[in-house]
C-alpha positions in Angstrom: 70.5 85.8 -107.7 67.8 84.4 -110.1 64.4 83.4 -109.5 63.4 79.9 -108.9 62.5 78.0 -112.9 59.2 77.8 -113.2 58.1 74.7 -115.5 54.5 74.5 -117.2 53.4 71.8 -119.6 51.0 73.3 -122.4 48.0 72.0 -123.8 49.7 71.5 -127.1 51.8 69.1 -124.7 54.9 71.4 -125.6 57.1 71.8 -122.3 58.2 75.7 -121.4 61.2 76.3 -118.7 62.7 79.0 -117.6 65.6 78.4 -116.7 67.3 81.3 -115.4 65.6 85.4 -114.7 67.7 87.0 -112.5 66.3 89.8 -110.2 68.7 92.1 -111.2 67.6 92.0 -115.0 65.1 91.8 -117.6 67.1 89.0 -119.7 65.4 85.0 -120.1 66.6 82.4 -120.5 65.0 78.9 -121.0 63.8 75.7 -123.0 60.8 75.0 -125.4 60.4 71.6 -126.0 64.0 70.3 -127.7 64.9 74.2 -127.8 66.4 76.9 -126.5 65.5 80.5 -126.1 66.5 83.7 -124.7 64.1 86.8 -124.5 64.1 90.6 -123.1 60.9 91.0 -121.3 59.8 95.0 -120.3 57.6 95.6 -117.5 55.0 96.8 -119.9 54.4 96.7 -124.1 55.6 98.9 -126.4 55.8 99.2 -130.5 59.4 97.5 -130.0 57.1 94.3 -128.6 55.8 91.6 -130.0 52.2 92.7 -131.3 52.8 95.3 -129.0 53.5 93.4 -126.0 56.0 93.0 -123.7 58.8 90.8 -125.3 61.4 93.5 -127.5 63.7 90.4 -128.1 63.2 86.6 -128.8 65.5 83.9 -130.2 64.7 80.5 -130.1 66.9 78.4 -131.5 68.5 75.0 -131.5 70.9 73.2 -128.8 74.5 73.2 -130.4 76.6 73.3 -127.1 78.4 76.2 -128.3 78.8 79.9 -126.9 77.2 81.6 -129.3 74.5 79.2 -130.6 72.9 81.9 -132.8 75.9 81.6 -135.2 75.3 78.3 -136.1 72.6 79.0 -138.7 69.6 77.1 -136.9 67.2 80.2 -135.9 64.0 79.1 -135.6 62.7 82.2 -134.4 64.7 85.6 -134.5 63.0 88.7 -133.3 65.1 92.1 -132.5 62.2 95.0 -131.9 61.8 93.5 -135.5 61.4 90.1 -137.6 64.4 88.7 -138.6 63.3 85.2 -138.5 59.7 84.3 -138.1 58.9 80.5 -136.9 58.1 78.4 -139.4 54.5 77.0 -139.5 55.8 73.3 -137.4 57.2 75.9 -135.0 54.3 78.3 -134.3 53.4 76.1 -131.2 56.6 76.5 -129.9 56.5 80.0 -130.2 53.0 80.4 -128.9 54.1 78.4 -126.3 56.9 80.8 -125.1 55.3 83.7 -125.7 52.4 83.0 -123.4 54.7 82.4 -120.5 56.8 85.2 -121.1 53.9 87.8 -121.1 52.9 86.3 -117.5 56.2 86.9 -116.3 56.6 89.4 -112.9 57.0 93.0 -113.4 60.6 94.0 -112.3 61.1 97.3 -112.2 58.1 99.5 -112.1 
């Protein structure tokens, strides 16, 4: 079962949906803008997080209708409990963007 997707239009006019956070996990999926992302959100931060925070895993990337879009070579941003791929300075809204919403996200499993 997944919660209902929650859709709020920034100030930077950039458009964030989740579109799928099921109850039973800690897994996100959704759009930014033209993009796509998927993120692992903890109920609290850690030094796995991004600055700390809650998000251990983020991957925004570009629509390419395939299973595995993460192959096709159009990361935009690529975090792993690390930086693999940081956004590129026309992305940083869209990451700011995501990242806002993903730290206001409900705590699951505390």
């Amino acid at each position: 079962m997944t919660t209902k997707p929650k859709i709020q239009r920034k100030k930077s006019g950039i458009l964030v949906e989740i579109t799928d956070f099921p109850k039973d996990s800690n897994w996100i999926t959704g759009t930014v803008g033209d993009l796509e992302f998927e993120a692992k959100v903890y109920d609290s931060g850690s030094d796995y997080g991004i600055k700390n925070g809650r998000v251990s895993k983020l991957h925004i990337y570009q629509r390419s209708g395939k299973a595995f879009p993460f192959q096709t070579g159009k990361d935009i941003v690529c975090y792993d409990r690390g930086w693999g791929t940081r956004p590129a300075k026309e992305f940083k809204p869209h990451f700011d963007a995501v990242m806002k919403e993903l730290e206001k996200v409900p705590v699951r499993f505390a």
